[in-house]
N, C-alpha and C positions, 0 to 999 in steps of 0.2 A: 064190073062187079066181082069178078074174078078176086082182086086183090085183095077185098071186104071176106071173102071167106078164107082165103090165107091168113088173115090178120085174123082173124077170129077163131082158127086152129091154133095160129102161135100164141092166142090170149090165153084157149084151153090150155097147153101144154105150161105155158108157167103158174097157169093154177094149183096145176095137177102138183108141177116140183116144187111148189110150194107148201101143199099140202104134205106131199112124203118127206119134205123135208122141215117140216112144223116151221118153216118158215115166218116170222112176224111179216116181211115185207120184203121185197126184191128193189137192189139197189143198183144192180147193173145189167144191162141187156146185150150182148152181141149176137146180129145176123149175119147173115149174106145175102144178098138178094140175088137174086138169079139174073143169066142175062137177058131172062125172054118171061122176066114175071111181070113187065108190063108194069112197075114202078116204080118212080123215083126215091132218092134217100129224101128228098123233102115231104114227097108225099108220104110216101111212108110214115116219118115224124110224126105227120100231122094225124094220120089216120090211129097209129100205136098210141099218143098221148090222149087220144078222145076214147078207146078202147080200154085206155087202161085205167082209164077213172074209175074211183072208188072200189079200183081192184088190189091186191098186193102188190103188184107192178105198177102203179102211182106214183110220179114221181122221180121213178126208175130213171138213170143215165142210158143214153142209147147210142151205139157201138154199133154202126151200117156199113160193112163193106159191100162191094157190088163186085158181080164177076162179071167176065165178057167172053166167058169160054159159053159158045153158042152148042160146043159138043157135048154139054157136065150134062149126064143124066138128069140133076137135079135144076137143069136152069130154067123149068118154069117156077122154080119154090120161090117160097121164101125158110132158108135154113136158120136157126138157129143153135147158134155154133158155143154159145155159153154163159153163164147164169153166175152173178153171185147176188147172196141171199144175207137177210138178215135174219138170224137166230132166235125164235122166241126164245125169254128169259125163263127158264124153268119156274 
């Protein structure tokens, strides 16, 4: 379950830069996953595309690198390392 609430902060957080950025909808996703978060890039897939129904990130391209540094502060995350967004039309 652990990973369900990872996946569920990184659904927060592209809300949130969707909102500050009046985003219409997010078109690309890149992470990292850590080496000790306990998930695969397939899982993962599978878990962000059901997440991200009927959100701004719908549809989104997904950009998974994995790390294997068991030393990185951050390897129980999942990071998300960058966002491009589609522009609402004024």
């Amino acid at each position: 379950m652990h990973e369900l609430s990872l996946i569920a902060d990184l659904m927060r957080k592209l809300e949130d830069l969707a909102r500050q950025h009046g985003a219409r909808r997010i078109t690309r996703v890149q992470v990292r996953l850590g080496a000790l978060s306990h998930i695969s890039p397939e899982h993962f897939r599978e878990h962000f595309e059901e997440a991200a129904r009927g959100t701004v990130a719908e549809g989104a391209a997904l950009d998974i690198r994995v790390s294997t540094d068991l030393n990185d502060p951050h390897a129980q995350d999942i990071l998300l390392e960058s966002v491009e967004i589609e522009e609402a039309i004024p």
